[in-house]
C-alpha positions as CSV (number, residue, x, y, z in Angstrom):
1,X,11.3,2.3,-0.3
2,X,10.5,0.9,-3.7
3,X,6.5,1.4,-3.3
4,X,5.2,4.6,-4.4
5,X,1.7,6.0,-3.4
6,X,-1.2,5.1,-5.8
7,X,0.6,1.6,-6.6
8,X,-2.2,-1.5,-6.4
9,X,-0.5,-4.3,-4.2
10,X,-1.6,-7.6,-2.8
11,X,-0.9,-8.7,0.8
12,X,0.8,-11.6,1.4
13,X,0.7,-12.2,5.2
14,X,-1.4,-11.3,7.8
15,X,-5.3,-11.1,8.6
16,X,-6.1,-9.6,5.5
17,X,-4.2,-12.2,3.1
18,X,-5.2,-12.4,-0.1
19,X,-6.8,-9.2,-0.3
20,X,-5.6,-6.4,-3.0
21,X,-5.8,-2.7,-2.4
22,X,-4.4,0.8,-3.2
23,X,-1.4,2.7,-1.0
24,X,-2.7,5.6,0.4
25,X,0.2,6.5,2.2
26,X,3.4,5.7,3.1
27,X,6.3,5.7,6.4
28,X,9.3,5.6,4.9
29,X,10.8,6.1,8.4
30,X,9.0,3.1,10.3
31,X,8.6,0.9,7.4
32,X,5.0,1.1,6.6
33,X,2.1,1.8,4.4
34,X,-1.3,2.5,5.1
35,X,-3.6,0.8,2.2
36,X,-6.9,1.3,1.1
37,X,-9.9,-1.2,2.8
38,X,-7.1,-3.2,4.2
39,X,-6.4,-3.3,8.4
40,X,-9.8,-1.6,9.0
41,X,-10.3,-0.5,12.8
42,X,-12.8,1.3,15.1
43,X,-11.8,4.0,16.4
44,X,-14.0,5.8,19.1
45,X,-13.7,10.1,18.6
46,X,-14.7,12.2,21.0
47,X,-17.1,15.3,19.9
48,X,-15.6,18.4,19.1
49,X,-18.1,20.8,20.2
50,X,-21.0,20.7,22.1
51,X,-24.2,19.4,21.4
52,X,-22.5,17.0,18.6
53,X,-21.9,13.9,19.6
54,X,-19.2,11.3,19.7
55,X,-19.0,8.5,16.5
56,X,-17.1,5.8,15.8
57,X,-14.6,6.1,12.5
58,X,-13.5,3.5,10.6
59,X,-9.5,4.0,10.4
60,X,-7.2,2.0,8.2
61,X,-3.8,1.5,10.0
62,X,-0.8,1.2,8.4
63,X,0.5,-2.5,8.2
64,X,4.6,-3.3,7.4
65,X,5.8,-3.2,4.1
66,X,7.4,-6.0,3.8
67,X,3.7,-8.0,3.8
68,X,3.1,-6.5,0.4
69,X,3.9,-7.5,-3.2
70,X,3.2,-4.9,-6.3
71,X,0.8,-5.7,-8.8
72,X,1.9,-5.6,-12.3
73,X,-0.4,-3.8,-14.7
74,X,0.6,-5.7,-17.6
75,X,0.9,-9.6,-17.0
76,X,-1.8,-9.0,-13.8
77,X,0.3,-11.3,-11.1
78,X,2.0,-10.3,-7.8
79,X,6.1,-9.7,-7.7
80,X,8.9,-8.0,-7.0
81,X,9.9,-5.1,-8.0
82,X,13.5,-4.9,-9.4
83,X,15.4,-1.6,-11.4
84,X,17.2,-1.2,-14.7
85,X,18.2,2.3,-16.6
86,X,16.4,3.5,-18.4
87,X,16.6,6.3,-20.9
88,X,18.3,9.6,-19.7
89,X,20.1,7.5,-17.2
90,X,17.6,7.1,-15.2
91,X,16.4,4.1,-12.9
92,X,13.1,2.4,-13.6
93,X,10.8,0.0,-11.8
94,X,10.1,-2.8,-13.5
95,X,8.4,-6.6,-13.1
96,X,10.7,-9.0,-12.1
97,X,8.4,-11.7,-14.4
98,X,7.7,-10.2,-17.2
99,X,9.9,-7.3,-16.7
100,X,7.6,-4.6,-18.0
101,X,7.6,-1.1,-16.4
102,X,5.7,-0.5,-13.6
């Protein structure tokens, strides 16, 4: 998966469109990425002990990849992300319009 936790994306589809927020986490296996104040839901817990009481938490559930373009740092649009070596032969992410390291 070419996201990386801590990487600021936009989403392009869905409820949320529009919106911009940071990866928390990320299925690799399943193809998805839970991001920060994005896909917000209710979910109802039931108390732990007695005497406390049950509360509602506000969950953020992951939402497909593929619904996501990275936000480049330097030129401050949303794009692809594409590859080229780097020094010590290694790969390195980069903008695919203005092709500066991500």
């Amino acid at each position: 998966m070419k996201l990386k936790k801590g990487d600021q994306v936009h989403i392009v589809s869905g409820k949320d469109k529009g919106k911009e927020g940071k990866i928390l986490r990320i299925l690799p296996e399943v193809g998805k990425i839970v991001v920060d104040g994005i896909n917000a839901q209710m979910k109802h817990q039931r108390s732990r002990r007695e005497g406390k009481k049950g509360e509602k938490v506000r969950k953020f559930m992951p939402l497909n990849a593929s619904n996501v373009m990275i936000v480049c740092q330097s030129c401050k649009k949303f794009s692809r992300i594409g590859y080229k070596s780097g020094n010590e032969a290694r790969k390195v992410r980069v903008c695919k319009k203005c092709q500066a390291e991500l």
